[in-house]
PAFILUM-112642 format. One record per residue (C-alpha): residue in three letters; x, y, z. Coordinates in nm, 2 decimals. Last residue first. Layout:
PAFILUM-112642
residu = ALA, xx = X, yy = Y, zz = Z .
...
END
This chain:
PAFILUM-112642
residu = UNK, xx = -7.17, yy = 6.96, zz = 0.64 .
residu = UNK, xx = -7.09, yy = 7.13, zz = 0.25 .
residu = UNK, xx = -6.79, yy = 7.20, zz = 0.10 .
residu = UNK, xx = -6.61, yy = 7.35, zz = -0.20 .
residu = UNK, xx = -6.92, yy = 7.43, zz = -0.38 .
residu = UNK, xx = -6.92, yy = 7.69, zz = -0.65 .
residu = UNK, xx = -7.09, yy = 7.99, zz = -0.71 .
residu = UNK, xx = -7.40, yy = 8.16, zz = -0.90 .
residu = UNK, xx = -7.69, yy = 7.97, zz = -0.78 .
residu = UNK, xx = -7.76, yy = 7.68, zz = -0.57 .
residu = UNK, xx = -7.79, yy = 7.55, zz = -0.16 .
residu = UNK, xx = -8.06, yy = 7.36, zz = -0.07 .
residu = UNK, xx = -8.07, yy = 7.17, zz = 0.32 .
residu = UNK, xx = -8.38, yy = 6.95, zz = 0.40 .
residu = UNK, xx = -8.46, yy = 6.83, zz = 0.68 .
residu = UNK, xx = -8.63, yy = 7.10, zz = 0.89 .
residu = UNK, xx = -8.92, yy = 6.95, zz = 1.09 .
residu = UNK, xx = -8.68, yy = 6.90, zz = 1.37 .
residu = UNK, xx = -8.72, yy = 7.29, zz = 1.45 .
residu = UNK, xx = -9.06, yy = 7.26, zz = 1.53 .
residu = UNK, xx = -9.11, yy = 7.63, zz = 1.64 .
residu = UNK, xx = -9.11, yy = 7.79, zz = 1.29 .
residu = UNK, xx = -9.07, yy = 8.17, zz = 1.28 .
residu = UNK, xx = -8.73, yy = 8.11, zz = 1.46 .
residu = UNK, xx = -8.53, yy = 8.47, zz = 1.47 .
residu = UNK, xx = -8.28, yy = 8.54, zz = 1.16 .
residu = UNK, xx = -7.95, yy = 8.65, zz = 1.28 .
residu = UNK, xx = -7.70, yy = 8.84, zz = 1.08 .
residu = UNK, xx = -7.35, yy = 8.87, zz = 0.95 .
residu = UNK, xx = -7.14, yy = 8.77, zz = 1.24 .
residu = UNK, xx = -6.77, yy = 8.71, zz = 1.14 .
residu = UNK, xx = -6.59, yy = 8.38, zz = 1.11 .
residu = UNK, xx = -6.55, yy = 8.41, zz = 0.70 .
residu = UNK, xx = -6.95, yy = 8.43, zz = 0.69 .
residu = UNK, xx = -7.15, yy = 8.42, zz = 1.01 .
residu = UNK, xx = -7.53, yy = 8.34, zz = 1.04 .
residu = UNK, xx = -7.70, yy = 8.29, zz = 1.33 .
residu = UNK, xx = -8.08, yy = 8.07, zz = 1.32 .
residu = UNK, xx = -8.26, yy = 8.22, zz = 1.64 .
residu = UNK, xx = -8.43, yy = 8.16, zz = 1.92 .
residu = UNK, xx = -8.25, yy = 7.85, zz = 2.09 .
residu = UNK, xx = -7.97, yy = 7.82, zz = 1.87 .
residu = UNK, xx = -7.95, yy = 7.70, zz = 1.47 .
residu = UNK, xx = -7.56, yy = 7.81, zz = 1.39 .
residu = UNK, xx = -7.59, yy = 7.86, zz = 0.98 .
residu = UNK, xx = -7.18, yy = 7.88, zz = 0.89 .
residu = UNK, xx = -7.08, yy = 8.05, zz = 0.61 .
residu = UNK, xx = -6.75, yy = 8.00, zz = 0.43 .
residu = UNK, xx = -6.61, yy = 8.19, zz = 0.15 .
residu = UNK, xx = -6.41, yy = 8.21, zz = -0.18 .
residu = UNK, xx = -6.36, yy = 8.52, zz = -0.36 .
residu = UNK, xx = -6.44, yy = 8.51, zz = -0.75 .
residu = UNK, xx = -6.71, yy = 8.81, zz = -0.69 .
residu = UNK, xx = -6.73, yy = 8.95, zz = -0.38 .
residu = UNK, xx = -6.92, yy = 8.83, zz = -0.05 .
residu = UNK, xx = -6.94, yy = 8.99, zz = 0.29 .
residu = UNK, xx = -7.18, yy = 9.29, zz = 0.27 .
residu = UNK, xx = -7.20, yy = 9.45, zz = 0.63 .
residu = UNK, xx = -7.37, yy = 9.50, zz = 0.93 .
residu = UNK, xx = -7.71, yy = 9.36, zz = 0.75 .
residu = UNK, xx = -8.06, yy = 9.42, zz = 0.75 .
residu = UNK, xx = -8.27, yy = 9.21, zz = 0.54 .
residu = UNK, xx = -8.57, yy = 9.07, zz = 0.61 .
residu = UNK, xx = -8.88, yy = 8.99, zz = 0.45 .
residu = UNK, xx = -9.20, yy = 8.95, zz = 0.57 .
residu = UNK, xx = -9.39, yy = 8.61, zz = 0.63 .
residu = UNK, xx = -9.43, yy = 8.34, zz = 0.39 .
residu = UNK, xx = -9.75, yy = 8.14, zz = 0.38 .
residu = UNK, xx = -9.80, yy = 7.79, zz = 0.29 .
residu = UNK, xx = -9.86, yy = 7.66, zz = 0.62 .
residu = UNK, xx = -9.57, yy = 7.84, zz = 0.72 .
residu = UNK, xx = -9.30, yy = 8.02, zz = 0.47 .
residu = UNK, xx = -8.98, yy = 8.14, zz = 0.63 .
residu = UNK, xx = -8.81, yy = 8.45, zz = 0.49 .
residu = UNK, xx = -8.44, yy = 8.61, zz = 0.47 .
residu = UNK, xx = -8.30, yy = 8.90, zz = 0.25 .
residu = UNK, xx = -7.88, yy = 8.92, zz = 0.21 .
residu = UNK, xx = -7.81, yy = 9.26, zz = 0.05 .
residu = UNK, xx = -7.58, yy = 9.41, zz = -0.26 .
residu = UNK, xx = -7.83, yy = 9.47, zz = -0.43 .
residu = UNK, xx = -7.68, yy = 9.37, zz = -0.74 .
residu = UNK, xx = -7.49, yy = 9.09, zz = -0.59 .
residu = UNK, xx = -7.83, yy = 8.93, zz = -0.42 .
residu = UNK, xx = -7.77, yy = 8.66, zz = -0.17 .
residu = UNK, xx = -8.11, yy = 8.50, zz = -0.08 .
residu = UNK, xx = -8.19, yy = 8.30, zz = 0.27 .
residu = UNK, xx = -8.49, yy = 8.11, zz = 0.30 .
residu = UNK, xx = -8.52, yy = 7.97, zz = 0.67 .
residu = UNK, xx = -8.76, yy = 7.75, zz = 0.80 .
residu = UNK, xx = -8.93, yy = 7.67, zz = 0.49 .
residu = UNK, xx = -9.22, yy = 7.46, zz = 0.55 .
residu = UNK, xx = -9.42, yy = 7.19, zz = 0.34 .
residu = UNK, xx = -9.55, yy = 7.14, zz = -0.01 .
residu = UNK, xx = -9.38, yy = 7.49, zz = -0.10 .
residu = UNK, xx = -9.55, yy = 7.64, zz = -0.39 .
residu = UNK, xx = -9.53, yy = 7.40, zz = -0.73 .
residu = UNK, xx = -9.28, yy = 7.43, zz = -1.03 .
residu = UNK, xx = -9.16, yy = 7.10, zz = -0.94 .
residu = UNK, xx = -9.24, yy = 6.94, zz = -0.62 .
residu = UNK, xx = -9.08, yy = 7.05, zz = -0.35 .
residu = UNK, xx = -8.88, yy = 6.90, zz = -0.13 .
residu = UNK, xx = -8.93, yy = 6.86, zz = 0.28 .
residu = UNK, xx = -8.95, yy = 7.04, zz = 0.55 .
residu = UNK, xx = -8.72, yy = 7.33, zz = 0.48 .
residu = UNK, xx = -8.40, yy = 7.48, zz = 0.52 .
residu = UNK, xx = -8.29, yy = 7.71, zz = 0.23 .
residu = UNK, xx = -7.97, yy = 7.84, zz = 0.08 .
residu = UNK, xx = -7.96, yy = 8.09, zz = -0.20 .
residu = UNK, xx = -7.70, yy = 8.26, zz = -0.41 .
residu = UNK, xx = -7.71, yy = 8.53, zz = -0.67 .
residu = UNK, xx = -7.62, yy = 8.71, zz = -0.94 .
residu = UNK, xx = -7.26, yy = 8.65, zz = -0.96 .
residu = UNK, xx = -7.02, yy = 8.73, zz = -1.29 .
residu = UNK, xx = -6.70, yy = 8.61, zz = -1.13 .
residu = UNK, xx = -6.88, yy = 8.33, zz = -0.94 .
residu = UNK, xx = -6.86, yy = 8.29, zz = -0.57 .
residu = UNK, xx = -6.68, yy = 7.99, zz = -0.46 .
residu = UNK, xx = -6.77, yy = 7.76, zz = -0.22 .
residu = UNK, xx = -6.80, yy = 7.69, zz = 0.12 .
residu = UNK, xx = -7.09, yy = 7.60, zz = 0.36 .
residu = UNK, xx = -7.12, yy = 7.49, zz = 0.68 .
residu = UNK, xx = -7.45, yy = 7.37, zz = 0.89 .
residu = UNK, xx = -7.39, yy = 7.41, zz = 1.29 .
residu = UNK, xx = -7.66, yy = 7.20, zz = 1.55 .
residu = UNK, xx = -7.65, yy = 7.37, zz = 1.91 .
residu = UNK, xx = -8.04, yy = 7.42, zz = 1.89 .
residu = UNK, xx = -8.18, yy = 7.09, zz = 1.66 .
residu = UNK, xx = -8.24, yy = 7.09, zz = 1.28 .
residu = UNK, xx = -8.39, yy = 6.75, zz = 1.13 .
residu = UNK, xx = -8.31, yy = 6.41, zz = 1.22 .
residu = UNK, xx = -8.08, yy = 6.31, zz = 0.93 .
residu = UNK, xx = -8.05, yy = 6.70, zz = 0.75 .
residu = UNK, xx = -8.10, yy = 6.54, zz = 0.35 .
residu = UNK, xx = -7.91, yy = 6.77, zz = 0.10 .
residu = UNK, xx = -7.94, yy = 6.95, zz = -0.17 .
residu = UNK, xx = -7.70, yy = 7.12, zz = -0.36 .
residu = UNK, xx = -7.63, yy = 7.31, zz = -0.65 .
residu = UNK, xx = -7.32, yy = 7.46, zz = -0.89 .
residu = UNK, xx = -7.30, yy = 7.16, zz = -1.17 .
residu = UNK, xx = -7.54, yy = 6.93, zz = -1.01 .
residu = UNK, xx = -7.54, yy = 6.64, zz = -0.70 .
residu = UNK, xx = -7.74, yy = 6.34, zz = -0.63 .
residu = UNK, xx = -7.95, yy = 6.21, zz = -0.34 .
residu = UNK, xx = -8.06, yy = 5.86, zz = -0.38 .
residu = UNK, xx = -8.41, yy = 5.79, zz = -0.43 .
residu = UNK, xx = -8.48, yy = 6.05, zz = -0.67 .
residu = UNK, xx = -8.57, yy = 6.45, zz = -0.54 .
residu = UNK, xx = -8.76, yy = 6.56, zz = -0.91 .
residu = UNK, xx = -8.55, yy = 6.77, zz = -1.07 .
residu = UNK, xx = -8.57, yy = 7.17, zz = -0.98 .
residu = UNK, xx = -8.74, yy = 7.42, zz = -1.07 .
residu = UNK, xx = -8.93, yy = 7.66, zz = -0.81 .
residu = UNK, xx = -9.08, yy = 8.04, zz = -0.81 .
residu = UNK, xx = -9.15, yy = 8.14, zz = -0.47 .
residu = UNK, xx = -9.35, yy = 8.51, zz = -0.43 .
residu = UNK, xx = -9.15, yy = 8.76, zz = -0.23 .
residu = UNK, xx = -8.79, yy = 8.54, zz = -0.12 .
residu = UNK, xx = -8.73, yy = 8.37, zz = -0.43 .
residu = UNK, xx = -8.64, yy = 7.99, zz = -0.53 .
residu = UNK, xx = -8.42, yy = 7.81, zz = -0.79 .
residu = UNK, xx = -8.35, yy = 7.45, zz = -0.69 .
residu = UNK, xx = -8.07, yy = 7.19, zz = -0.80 .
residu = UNK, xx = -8.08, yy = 6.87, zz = -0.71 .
residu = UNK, xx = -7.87, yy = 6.63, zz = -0.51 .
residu = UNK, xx = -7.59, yy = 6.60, zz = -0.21 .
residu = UNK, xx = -7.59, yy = 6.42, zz = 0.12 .
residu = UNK, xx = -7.58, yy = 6.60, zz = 0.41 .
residu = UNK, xx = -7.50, yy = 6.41, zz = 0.79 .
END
Protein backbone atom coordinates (compact mmCIF):
# COMPACT_ATOMS: atom_id res chain seq x y z
CA UNK A 1 0.00 0.00 0.00
CA UNK A 2 3.08 2.67 1.25
CA UNK A 3 6.07 2.84 -0.38
CA UNK A 4 9.05 4.64 1.07
CA UNK A 5 11.03 8.03 0.01
CA UNK A 6 12.06 11.52 1.13
CA UNK A 7 12.54 13.16 4.02
CA UNK A 8 10.43 16.26 5.08
CA UNK A 9 10.75 18.77 7.93
CA UNK A 10 7.42 20.69 8.58
CA UNK A 11 5.76 22.79 11.60
CA UNK A 12 2.47 23.04 12.91
CA UNK A 13 2.17 27.38 13.21
CA UNK A 14 3.84 28.61 10.01
CA UNK A 15 5.24 25.41 7.61
CA UNK A 16 8.75 25.44 6.95
CA UNK A 17 9.68 22.51 4.22
CA UNK A 18 12.95 20.64 2.95
CA UNK A 19 12.90 17.78 1.52
CA UNK A 20 14.27 16.12 -1.97
CA UNK A 21 12.37 16.53 -4.77
CA UNK A 22 9.59 13.26 -4.73
CA UNK A 23 11.53 11.14 -7.93
CA UNK A 24 9.78 8.67 -9.95
CA UNK A 25 10.19 5.89 -7.73
CA UNK A 26 9.72 6.37 -4.10
CA UNK A 27 12.89 6.02 -1.96
CA UNK A 28 13.78 5.93 1.59
CA UNK A 29 16.36 8.14 4.03
CA UNK A 30 18.28 7.62 7.22
CA UNK A 31 15.18 8.24 9.79
CA UNK A 32 12.24 9.47 7.08
CA UNK A 33 9.52 8.33 5.14
CA UNK A 34 7.21 9.07 2.62
CA UNK A 35 4.95 7.17 1.21
CA UNK A 36 2.31 7.02 -1.62
CA UNK A 37 -1.58 6.03 0.10
CA UNK A 38 -2.87 4.05 -3.45
CA UNK A 39 -6.45 5.47 -3.60
CA UNK A 40 -6.20 8.01 -0.94
CA UNK A 41 -7.62 7.69 2.82
CA UNK A 42 -11.08 6.02 3.20
CA UNK A 43 -13.25 5.63 6.79
CA UNK A 44 -12.33 2.09 8.12
CA UNK A 45 -8.62 2.50 6.50
CA UNK A 46 -5.65 1.94 9.57
CA UNK A 47 -2.02 3.53 8.83
CA UNK A 48 0.81 1.95 11.37
CA UNK A 49 3.82 3.14 12.38
CA UNK A 50 6.77 1.78 14.45
CA UNK A 51 9.97 2.90 15.19
CA UNK A 52 12.25 3.86 17.62
CA UNK A 53 12.44 7.03 19.34
CA UNK A 54 15.88 8.51 19.56
CA UNK A 55 17.83 8.85 22.83
CA UNK A 56 18.32 12.57 22.43
CA UNK A 57 14.58 13.20 20.69
CA UNK A 58 13.28 16.43 19.59
CA UNK A 59 10.71 15.66 17.61
CA UNK A 60 8.61 13.56 15.28
CA UNK A 61 6.10 14.32 12.67
CA UNK A 62 3.64 12.44 10.46
CA UNK A 63 1.53 14.12 7.83
CA UNK A 64 -1.28 13.16 5.38
CA UNK A 65 -1.58 15.28 2.56
CA UNK A 66 -2.61 15.71 -1.02
CA UNK A 67 0.24 15.58 -2.58
CA UNK A 68 4.22 16.61 -2.10
CA UNK A 69 5.53 19.66 -1.75
CA UNK A 70 7.84 21.36 -3.53
CA UNK A 71 10.92 22.34 -1.79
CA UNK A 72 11.06 25.12 0.54
CA UNK A 73 7.56 26.11 -0.78
CA UNK A 74 3.95 26.31 1.39
CA UNK A 75 1.87 23.33 0.83
CA UNK A 76 0.89 22.92 -2.99
CA UNK A 77 -2.12 21.02 -1.88
CA UNK A 78 -3.92 19.91 1.48
CA UNK A 79 -2.73 18.54 4.61
CA UNK A 80 -5.35 16.53 6.18
CA UNK A 81 -3.62 15.85 9.18
CA UNK A 82 -0.22 17.40 10.50
CA UNK A 83 0.62 15.79 13.60
CA UNK A 84 3.99 17.07 15.67
CA UNK A 85 5.64 15.15 18.62
CA UNK A 86 7.49 17.58 20.68
CA UNK A 87 9.86 15.96 23.60
CA UNK A 88 10.45 19.29 25.22
CA UNK A 89 6.95 20.03 25.41
CA UNK A 90 6.11 17.08 26.10
CA UNK A 91 2.71 17.48 23.75
CA UNK A 92 1.40 16.04 20.50
CA UNK A 93 -0.14 19.43 18.37
CA UNK A 94 -2.34 18.63 15.22
CA UNK A 95 -3.30 20.96 12.17
CA UNK A 96 -4.81 20.62 8.66
CA UNK A 97 -3.98 23.29 6.09
CA UNK A 98 -6.96 24.01 3.32
CA UNK A 99 -6.62 25.91 0.35
CA UNK A 100 -3.46 27.02 1.67
CA UNK A 101 -4.55 27.90 4.99
CA UNK A 102 -3.98 26.07 8.26
CA UNK A 103 -6.50 26.18 10.92
CA UNK A 104 -5.83 26.19 14.78
CA UNK A 105 -3.81 24.13 16.62
CA UNK A 106 -4.55 21.33 18.76
CA UNK A 107 -3.20 19.59 21.38
CA UNK A 108 -4.88 18.10 24.27
CA UNK A 109 -3.81 14.92 25.25
CA UNK A 110 -4.74 12.09 28.11
CA UNK A 111 -1.37 11.38 28.39
CA UNK A 112 2.38 11.62 27.03
CA UNK A 113 3.15 8.23 25.43
CA UNK A 114 6.62 8.38 24.04
CA UNK A 115 10.22 8.26 25.88
CA UNK A 116 13.40 8.43 24.64
CA UNK A 117 15.09 5.06 23.23
CA UNK A 118 11.56 3.23 23.79
CA UNK A 119 10.09 1.68 20.82
CA UNK A 120 6.45 2.32 19.75
CA UNK A 121 3.61 1.82 17.56
CA UNK A 122 0.90 4.31 16.51
CA UNK A 123 -1.86 3.48 14.65
CA UNK A 124 -3.84 6.62 12.54
CA UNK A 125 -7.56 4.85 12.35
CA UNK A 126 -9.34 7.39 9.58
CA UNK A 127 -13.36 6.89 10.69
CA UNK A 128 -16.24 8.71 9.66
CA UNK A 129 -15.55 12.13 11.60
CA UNK A 130 -12.45 11.82 12.87
CA UNK A 131 -8.73 10.64 12.31
CA UNK A 132 -8.03 8.28 16.00
CA UNK A 133 -4.85 8.04 17.10
CA UNK A 134 -3.54 5.21 19.58
CA UNK A 135 0.07 4.55 20.49
CA UNK A 136 1.05 1.08 22.16
CA UNK A 137 -2.87 0.04 21.80
CA UNK A 138 -4.04 2.95 23.90
CA UNK A 139 -6.13 6.02 22.79
CA UNK A 140 -4.11 9.08 22.65
CA UNK A 141 -6.35 11.55 20.82
CA UNK A 142 -8.67 12.18 18.04
CA UNK A 143 -8.35 14.82 15.52
CA UNK A 144 -11.89 15.73 13.78
CA UNK A 145 -11.94 15.81 9.73
CA UNK A 146 -11.22 19.47 8.60
CA UNK A 147 -10.98 18.15 5.04
CA UNK A 148 -14.10 16.34 3.69
CA UNK A 149 -12.49 14.65 0.68
CA UNK A 150 -10.82 12.13 2.44
CA UNK A 151 -9.49 10.30 -0.84
CA UNK A 152 -7.50 13.43 -1.60
CA UNK A 153 -5.05 12.29 1.05
CA UNK A 154 -2.21 10.31 -0.63
CA UNK A 155 0.51 11.04 0.73
CA UNK A 156 1.87 9.60 4.12
CA UNK A 157 5.38 11.54 5.72
CA UNK A 158 6.84 10.38 8.65
CA UNK A 159 10.61 11.97 9.87
CA UNK A 160 12.51 13.32 12.67
CA UNK A 161 14.21 12.04 15.70
CA UNK A 162 13.54 8.07 15.61
CA UNK A 163 13.77 5.14 13.74
CA UNK A 164 11.49 3.16 11.55
CA UNK A 165 10.76 -0.30 12.19
CA UNK A 166 7.57 -0.37 10.12
CA UNK A 167 5.44 1.38 8.22
CA UNK A 168 1.70 0.14 6.43
Amino acid sequence: MLSPSVLVQYHCSKPALHHARMEDQDKKEQNGYTGEIKGGMRPSMKLVIMGIVDKKPKSIEVILSAKPQEEEEEPAGDVGLQMKVSFMDKAVQRNACLAGKWGPCENTLSFFPFAPGEAFKMEIVCEHQQFRILVDGQPLCGFNHRLSHLASLTSLRVFGDLQLTKVA
